[in-house]
Residue, then its C-alpha position, 0 to 999 in steps of 0.5 A: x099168135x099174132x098181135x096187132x099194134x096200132x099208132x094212135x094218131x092225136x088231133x091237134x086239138x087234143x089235150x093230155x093231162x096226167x092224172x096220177x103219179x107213175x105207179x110201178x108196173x109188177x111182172x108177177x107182185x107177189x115174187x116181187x117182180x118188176x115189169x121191163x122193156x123187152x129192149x132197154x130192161x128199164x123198169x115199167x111204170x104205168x100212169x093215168x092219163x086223161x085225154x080230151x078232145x072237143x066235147x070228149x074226155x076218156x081215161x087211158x092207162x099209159x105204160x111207160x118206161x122210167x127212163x121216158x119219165x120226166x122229172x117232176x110230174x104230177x098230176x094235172x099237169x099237160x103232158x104229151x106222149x111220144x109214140x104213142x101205141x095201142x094194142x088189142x087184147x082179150x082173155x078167156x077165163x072161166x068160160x067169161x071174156x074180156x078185152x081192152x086195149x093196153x096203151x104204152x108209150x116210149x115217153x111222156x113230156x111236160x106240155x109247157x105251153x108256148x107263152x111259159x116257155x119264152x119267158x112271158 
């Protein structure tokens, strides 16, 4: 089965905030199995991440490998996402239908904005 991915291009208007702390994402938690890149088998991490555009908020659930996390974030924070990509899913389950998109990400940076970061 095919599986369409798309990348989502952000406005420059666009703001992220991390809205939780990086939660481990489970292959299958009852094994206690951890979720891993298919390239990197770095371990998955999954965090909310609040985007706001104009008059517009929405909450997206990012996965995220650990080796894209950055050192101490916390929620509330600005955070920018490197490529950032969206992929459409449904499932059949006792003859009901659901679907979503999964986002993931290679990686989450601190926003700093540009007065903090030359020192002003």
């Amino acid at each position: 089965m095919a599986r369409t991915t798309i990348r989502v291009g952000l406005l420059d208007e666009t703001q992220l905030m991390a809205g939780s702390l990086p939660v481990p994402k489970w292959a299958d938690q009852e094994k206690g199995e951890r979720a891993l890149d298919r390239e990197t088998n770095a371990p998955l991490y999954t965090v909310m991440i609040f985007l706001m555009e104009g008059e517009r908020a929405e909450a997206l659930k990012v996965t995220v490998p650990q080796t894209g996390l950055p050192n101490g974030l916390k929620p509330g924070m600005p955070v920018k996402t490197v490529d950032l990509m969206a992929t459409p899913w449904a499932n059949l389950f006792n003859g009901q239908v659901s679907s979503g998109v999964a986002y993931r990400a290679n990686a989450l940076v601190i926003d700093t904005p540009a007065s903090e970061a030359q020192g002003k």
